[in-house]
C-alpha positions in Angstrom: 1.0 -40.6 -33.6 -0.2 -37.8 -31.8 -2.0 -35.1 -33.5 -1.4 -31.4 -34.2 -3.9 -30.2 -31.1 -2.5 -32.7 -29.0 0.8 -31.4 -29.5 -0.5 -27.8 -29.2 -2.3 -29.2 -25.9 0.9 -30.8 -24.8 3.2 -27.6 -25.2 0.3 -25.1 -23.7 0.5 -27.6 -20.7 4.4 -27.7 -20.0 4.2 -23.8 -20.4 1.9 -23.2 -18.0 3.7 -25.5 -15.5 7.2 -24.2 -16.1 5.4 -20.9 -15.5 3.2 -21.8 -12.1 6.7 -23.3 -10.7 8.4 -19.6 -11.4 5.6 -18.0 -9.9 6.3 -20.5 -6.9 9.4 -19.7 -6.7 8.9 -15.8 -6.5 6.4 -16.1 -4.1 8.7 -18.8 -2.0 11.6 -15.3 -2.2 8.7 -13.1 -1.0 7.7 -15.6 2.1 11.2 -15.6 3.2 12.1 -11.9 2.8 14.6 -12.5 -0.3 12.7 -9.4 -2.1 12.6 -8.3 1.5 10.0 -5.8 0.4 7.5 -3.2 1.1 4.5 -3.2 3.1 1.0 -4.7 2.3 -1.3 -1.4 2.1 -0.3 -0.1 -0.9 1.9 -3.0 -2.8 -0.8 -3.9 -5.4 -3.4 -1.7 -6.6 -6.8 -2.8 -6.7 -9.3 -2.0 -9.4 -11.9 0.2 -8.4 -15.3 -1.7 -7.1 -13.0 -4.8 -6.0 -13.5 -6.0 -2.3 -11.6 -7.8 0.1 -13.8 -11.5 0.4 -14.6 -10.5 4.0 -15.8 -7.2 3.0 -18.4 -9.0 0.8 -19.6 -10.5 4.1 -20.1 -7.7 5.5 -17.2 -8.2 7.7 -14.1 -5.8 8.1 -10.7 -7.1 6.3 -7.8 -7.2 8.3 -6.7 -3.6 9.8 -4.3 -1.6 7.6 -1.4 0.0 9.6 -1.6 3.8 9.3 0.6 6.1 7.9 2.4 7.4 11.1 6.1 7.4 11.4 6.7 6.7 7.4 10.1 4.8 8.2 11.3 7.1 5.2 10.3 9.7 3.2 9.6 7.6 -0.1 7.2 5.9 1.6 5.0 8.5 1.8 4.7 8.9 -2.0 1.4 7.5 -3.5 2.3 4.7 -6.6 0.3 5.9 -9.6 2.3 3.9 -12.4 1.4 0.4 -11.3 -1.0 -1.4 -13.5 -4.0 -3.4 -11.7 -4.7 -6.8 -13.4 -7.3 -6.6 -16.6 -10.9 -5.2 -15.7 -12.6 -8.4 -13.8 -15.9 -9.4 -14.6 -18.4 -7.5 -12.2 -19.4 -9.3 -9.0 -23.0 -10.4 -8.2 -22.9 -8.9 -4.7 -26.3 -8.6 -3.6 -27.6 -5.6 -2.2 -29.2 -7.3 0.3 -25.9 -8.6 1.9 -25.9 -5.8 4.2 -29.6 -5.9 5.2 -29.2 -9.6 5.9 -26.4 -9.3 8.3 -28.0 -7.8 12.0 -24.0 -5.9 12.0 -23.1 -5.0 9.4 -24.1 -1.0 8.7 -26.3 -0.1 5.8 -24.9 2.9 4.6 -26.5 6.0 3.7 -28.2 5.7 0.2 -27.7 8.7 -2.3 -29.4 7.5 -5.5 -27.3 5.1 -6.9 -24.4 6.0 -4.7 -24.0 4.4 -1.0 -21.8 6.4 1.9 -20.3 4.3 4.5 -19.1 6.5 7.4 -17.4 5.5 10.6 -16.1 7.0 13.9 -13.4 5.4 16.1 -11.9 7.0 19.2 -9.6 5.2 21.2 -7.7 5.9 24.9 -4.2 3.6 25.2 -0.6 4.1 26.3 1.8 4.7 24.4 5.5 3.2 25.8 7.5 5.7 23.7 5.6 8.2 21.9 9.3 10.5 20.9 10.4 6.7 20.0 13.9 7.7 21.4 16.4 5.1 22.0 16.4 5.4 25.5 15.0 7.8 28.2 11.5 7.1 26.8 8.8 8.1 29.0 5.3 6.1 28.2 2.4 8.6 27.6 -1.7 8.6 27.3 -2.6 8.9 24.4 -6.2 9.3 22.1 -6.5 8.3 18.5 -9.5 9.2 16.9 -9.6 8.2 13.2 -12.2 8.4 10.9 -13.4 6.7 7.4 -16.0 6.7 4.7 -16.2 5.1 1.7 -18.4 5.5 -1.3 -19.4 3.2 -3.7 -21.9 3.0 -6.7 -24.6 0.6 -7.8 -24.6 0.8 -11.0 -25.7 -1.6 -13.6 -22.3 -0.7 -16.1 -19.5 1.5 -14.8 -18.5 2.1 -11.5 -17.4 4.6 -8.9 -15.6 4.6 -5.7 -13.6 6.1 -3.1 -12.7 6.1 0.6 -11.2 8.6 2.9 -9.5 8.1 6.4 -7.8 9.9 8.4 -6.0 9.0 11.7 -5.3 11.8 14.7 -2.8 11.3 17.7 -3.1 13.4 20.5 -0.7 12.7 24.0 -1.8 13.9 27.2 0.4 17.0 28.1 0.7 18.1 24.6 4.4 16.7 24.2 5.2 15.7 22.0 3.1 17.2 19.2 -0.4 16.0 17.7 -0.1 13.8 14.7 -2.0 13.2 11.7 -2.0 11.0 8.9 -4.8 10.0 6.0 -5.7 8.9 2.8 -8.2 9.3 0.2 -8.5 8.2 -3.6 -11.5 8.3 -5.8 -11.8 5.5 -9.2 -14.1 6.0 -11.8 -14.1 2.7 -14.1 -16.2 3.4 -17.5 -17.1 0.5 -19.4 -16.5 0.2 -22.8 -18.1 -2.5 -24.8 -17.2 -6.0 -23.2 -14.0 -6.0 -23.3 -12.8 -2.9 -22.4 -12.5 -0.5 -19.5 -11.1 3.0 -19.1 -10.3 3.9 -14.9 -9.7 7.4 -14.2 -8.2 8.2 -10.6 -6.6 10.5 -8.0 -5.7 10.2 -4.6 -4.1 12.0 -1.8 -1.9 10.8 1.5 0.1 12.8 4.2 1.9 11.5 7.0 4.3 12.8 9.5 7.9 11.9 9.7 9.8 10.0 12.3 11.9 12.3 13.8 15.6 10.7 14.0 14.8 9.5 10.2 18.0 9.3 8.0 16.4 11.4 5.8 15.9 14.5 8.5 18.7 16.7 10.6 18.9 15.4 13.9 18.3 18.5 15.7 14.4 18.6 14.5 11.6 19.4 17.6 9.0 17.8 15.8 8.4 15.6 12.7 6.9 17.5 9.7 4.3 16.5 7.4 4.7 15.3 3.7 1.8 14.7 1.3 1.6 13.5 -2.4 -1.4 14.1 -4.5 -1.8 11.9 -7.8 -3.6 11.3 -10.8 -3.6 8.3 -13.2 -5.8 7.2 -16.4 -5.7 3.5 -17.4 -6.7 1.6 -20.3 -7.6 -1.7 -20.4 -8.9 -4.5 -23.4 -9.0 -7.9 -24.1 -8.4 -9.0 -27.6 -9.1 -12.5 -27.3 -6.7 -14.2 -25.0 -4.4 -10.7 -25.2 -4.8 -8.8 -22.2 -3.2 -5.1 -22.9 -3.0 -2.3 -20.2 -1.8 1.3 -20.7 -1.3 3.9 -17.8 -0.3 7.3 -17.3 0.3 9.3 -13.8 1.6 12.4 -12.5 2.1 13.3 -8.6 3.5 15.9 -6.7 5.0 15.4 -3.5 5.4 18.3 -1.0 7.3 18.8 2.4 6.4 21.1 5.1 9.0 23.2 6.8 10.4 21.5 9.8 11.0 23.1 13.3 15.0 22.6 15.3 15.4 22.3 18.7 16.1 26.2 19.2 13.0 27.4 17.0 14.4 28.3 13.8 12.8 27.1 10.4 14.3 24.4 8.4 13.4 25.2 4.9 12.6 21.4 3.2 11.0 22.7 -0.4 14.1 22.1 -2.1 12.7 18.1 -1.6 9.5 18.8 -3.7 9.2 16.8 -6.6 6.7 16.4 -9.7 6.8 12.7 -11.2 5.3 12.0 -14.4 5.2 8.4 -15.6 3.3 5.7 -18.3 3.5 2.3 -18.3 2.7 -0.4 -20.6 1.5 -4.6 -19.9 1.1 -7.0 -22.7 -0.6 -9.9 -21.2 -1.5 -13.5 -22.3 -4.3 -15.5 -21.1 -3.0 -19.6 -20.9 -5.6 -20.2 -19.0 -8.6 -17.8 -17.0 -6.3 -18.7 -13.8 -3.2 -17.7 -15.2 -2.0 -14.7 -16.9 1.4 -13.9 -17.5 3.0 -10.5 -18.8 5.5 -8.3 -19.4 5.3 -4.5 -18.6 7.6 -1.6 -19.6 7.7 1.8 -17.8 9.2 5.4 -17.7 8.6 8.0 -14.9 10.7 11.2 -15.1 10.7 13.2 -12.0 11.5 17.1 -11.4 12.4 18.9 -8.3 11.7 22.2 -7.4 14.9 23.7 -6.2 16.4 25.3 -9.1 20.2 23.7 -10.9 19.4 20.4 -8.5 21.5 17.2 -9.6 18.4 15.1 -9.2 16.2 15.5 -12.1 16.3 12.4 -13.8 14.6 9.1 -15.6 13.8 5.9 -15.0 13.2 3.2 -17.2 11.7 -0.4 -15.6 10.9 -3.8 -17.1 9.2 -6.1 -15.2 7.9 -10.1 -16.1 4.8 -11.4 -13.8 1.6 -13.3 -13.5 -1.6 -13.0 -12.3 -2.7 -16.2 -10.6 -5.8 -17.8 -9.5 -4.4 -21.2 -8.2 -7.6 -22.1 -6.8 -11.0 -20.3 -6.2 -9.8 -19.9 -2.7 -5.5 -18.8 -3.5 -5.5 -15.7 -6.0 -3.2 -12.4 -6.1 -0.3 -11.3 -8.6 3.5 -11.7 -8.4 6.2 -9.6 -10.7 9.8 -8.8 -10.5 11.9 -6.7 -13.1 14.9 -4.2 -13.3 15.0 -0.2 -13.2 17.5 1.8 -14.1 17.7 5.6 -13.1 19.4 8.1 -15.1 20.5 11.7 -14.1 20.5 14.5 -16.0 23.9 15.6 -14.3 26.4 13.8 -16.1 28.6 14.2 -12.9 26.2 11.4 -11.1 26.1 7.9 -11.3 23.6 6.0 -13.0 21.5 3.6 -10.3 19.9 0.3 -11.4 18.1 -2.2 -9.3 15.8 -5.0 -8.5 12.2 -4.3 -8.0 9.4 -6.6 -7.1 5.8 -6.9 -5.8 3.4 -9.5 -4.8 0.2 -9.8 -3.4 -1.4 -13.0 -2.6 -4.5 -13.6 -0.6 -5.8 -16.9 0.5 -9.2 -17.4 1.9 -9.8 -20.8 3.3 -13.4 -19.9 5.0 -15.4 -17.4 4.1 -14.9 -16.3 7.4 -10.9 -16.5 7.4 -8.7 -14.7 5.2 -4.7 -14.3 4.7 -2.9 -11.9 2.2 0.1 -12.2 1.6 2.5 -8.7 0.2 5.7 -7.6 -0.3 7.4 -5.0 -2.8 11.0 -3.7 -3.2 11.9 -0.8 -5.0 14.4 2.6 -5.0 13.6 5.3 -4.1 15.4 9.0 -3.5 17.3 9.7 -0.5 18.9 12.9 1.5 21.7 10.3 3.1 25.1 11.8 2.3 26.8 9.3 0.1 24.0 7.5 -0.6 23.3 6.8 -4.4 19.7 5.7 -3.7 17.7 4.1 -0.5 16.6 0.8 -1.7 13.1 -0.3 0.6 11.7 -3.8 0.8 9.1 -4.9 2.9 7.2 -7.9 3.1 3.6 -8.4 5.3 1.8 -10.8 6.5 -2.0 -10.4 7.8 -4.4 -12.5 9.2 -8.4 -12.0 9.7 -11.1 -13.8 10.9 -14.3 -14.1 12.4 -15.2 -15.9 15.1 -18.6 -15.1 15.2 -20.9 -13.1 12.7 -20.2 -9.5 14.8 -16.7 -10.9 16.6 -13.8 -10.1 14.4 -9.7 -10.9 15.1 -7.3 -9.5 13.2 -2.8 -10.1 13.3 0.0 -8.6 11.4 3.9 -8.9 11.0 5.5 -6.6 8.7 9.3 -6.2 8.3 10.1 -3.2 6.7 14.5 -2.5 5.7 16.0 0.4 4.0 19.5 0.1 2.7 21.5 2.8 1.6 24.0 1.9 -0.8 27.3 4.1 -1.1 27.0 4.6 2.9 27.1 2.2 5.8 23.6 3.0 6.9 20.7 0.5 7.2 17.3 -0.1 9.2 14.9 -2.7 9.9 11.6 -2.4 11.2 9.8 -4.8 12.8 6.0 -4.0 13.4 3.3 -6.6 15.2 0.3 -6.0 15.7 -3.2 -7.5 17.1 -6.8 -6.6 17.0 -10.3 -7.6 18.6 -14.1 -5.8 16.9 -16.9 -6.8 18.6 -20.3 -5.3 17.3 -22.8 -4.5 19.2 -25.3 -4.1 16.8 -25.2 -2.1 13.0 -23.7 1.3 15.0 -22.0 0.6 17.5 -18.4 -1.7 18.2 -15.7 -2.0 20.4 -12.1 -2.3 19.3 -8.9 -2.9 20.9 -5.3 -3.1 19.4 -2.0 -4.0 20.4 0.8 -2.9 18.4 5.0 -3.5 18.9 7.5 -1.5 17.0 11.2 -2.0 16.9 13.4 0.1 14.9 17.3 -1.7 14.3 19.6 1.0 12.8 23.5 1.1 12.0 23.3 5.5 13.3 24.1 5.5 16.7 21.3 6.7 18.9 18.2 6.3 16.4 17.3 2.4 17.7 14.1 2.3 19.1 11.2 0.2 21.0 7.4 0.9 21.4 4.3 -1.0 22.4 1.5 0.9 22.0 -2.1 -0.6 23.2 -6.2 1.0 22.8 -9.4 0.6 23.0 -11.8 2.3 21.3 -15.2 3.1 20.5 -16.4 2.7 17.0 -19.6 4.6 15.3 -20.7 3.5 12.1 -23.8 4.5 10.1 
């Protein structure tokens, strides 16, 4: 007769299986695009100090589209409510890595602290650079974009943060220079041996695709929007209880756009303040799987005084996060919102909303992630209740040799607007060669394809855009 731990054994064991084959399944809905969700750079946040496993190496992780043409506005806005996986245990990554590797640059050392700066400018073509649907007339065109990053080496605690930037300029002037960037700053304080506290903020602009939904069509030029953020997040381990708590607010603001005949389109009335907190009560079955639930309210403001869109969401989401081998790891979750206006006179909106993030690294030379989200989000569209974005990503790195690295992506990105008959997909591909020359100095070259499918008339579009570039790093 079995015993009472076998028994126990026994149950913990179907658990954990009935729980890996959800997780398969969610991830198999991801893969195919059933979440059809949002793009890989910003889908799961990472704790502070973490690093991609080829940036351990030394070697740079697959290339992160930047934040050019945000397909629509909401994608500009920074996440601060989502809750990173409980603190890791520190890695062991050996200062020496760097100094080991003949390419990889050493940094500037400031104390405890390390910069990492870099340089890239690039000269390409651009097939469409108004990304009109037809008449497109192919332009030079020189990005420069620029990074550091900053990280500590501390025996407890950590800090880090990154800045880039990315500037387009097309010969003739026409149409307009464009910039977009990002920056963020984490500062994880240890507490005891369990316990963490992360404090961070971050910042990210972009400018908007002109033709968007979300913008009159008479516009001359797209106009910027930036978010800046600010989260705290605590996290503990009480045995095998994992339990996180955040708390975020961000402001999102819109420059004034330009029309066609010069006047000033005033576009404060789309400034918002969001304040959220979010709770995750975790269980450790095993250290490679973690399930939890997580509960969340945000409440958002806009500026423009008796608006209709003041209002309060309230999301639960169910989820794991998986380490199916040493080499397979990331998290999956997928939940309900519901919105709530403070205007009685408009409708109530509720959803799915998903994420996933899964990264597989077969070599430590070779690595494959995996993303996706769908959410809601706000939207201008006339009719339109809500825009509902899902994207899902897929991303490829690897080296061939110690200073040669390649680099592919395919995202599909698709907005639907429920309450109107609007929709778009976009379909971005993209490829990329770095080959050092030694710790400063690299050449880069990237291909890139957009295709924009949308249900207005005139606002389909096609682009290739192809560079090489120059990169200095210190």
């Amino acid at each position: 007769m079995p015993t009472r731990a076998t028994r126990r054994r026994a149950t913990r064991q179907r658990l954990a299986s009935a729980l890996a084959a959800g997780l398969v399944a969610v991830g198999g809905i991801v893969a195919t695009g059933g979440v059809r969700a949002q793009d890989a750079a910003a889908v799961v946040a990472r704790q502070p100090g973490d690093r991609e496993p080829t940036e351990a190496l030394g070697l740079r992780p697959a290339a992160r589209d930047p934040l050019v043409f945000a397909p629509v506005r909401a994608e500009v806005r920074v996440p601060v409510t989502r809750l990173a996986p409980s603190p890791p245990a520190p890695r062991a990554v050996p200062r020496a890595a760097a100094e080991d590797d003949p390419y990889a640059p050493l940094g500037i050392r400031a104390g405890a602290l390390t910069l990492r700066p870099a340089l890239t400018q690039s000269l390409g073509w651009d097939t469409n650079p108004e990304r009109a649907e037809t008449g497109a007339k192919g332009r030079a065109l020189s990005r420069t974009e620029g990074v550091v990053t900053l990280e500590s080496d501390w025996s407890r605690h950590a800090l880090t943060g990154s800045a880039r930037g990315t500037y387009d300029a097309y010969r003739g002037g026409d149409p307009e220079p464009r910039f977009s960037g990002a920056a963020d700053v984490g500062l994880r304080l240890d507490i005891g041996r369990d316990s963490a506290l992360t404090l961070g903020a971050s910042a990210a602009t972009a400018t908007e695709r002109v033709g968007s939904p979300e913008l009159p069509g008479d516009l001359a030029d797209g106009p910027q929007t930036s978010t800046l953020a600010a989260s705290a997040a605590f996290d503990t381990r009480l045995n095998r209880l994992a339990l996180g708590l955040r708390g975020g607010v961000s402001r999102t603001v819109n420059e004034d756009a330009t029309r066609l005949d010069g006047t000033r389109l005033d576009r404060s009335g789309d400034d918002v303040t969001e304040a959220s907190a979010a709770l995750r009560v975790g269980y450790e079955i095993s250290p490679r799987l973690v399930p939890f639930v997580e509960a969340e309210i945000d409440r958002r403001r806009y500026d423009e005084a008796g608006t209709d869109r003041d209002s309060i969401g309230r999301t639960g989401r169910v989820g794991a996060s998986v380490e199916i081998t040493r080499l397979l790891a990331g998290e999956v979750s997928a939940g309900w919102q519901v919105r709530s206006y403070e205007d009685a006179a408009r409708r109530e909106v509720d959803g799915t909303v998903a994420e996933a993030r899964l990264v597989w690294t077969p070599t430590p030379l070779t690595t494959v992630t995996l993303a996706g989200e769908s959410r809601l989000a706000e939207t201008n569209v006339a009719g339109a209740r809500a825009a509902e974005a899902r994207r899902a990503s897929l991303a490829v790195s690897h080296a061939v040799r110690r200073n040669v690295v390649l680099d592919a992506a395919l995202s599909v990105a698709q907005t639907d607007y429920p309450g109107s008959t609007l929709s778009e997909e976009l379909v971005t591909a993209s490829a990329g060669a770095e080959w050092r020359l030694n710790r400063a100095l690299a050449l880069t070259g990237r291909y890139t394809h957009e295709r924009l499918d949308s249900t207005a008339a005139g606002a389909d579009y096609v682009a290739d855009v192809a560079l090489i570039g120059l990169r200095i790093a210190r």
